[in-house]
N, C-alpha and C positions, 0 to 999 in steps of 0.2 A: 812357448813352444809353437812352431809351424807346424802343421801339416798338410804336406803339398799333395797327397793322393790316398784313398783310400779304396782297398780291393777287400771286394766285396766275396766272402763267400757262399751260396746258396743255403747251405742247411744254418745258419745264422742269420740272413736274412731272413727264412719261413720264422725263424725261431721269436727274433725281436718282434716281426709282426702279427702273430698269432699270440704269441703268451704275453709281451707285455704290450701292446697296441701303439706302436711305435715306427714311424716307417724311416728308411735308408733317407729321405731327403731330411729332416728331423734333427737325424747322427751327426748326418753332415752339416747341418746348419748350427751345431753346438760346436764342431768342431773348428769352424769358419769363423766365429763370433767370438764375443767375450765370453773365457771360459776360466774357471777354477780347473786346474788339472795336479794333483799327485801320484807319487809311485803308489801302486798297492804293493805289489811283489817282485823279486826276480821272476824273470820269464823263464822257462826251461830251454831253451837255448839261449847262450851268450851274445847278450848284446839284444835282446829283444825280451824286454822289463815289461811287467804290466804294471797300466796308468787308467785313472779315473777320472776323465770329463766332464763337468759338472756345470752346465750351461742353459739357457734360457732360449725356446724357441717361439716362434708365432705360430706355430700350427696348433697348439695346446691350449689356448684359452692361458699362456703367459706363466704355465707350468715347469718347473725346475726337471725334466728327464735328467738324468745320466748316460752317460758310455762307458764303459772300462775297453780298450784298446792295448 
């Protein structure tokens, strides 16, 4: 899977980095790299499925975060 952009929304951004300490450069570098990704579920509108990213970053001390997208 490519992914060529990702929009960022404010109350998800506070959210990822406040509760689980995790920041937007991070997401993006899992998302950029080698990643494990599966469906979780349909999305609630058509054509826009959740998927879970499952990837390895350098900011973590070489820890496996996730994304669901």
């Amino acid at each position: 899977m490519i992914i060529n952009e990702v929009i960022w929304k404010e109350k998800f951004v506070k959210k990822i980095e406040s509760k689980y300490k995790v920041t937007t450069f991070e997401v993006e570098e899992i998302l950029r790299g080698k990643m494990k990704v599966r469906r979780v579920t349909k999305g609630a509108v058509e054509g826009e499925d959740v998927y879970l990213a499952l990837g390895q970053t350098t900011m973590q001390d070489g820890t496996f975060p996730y994304s669901l997208f």
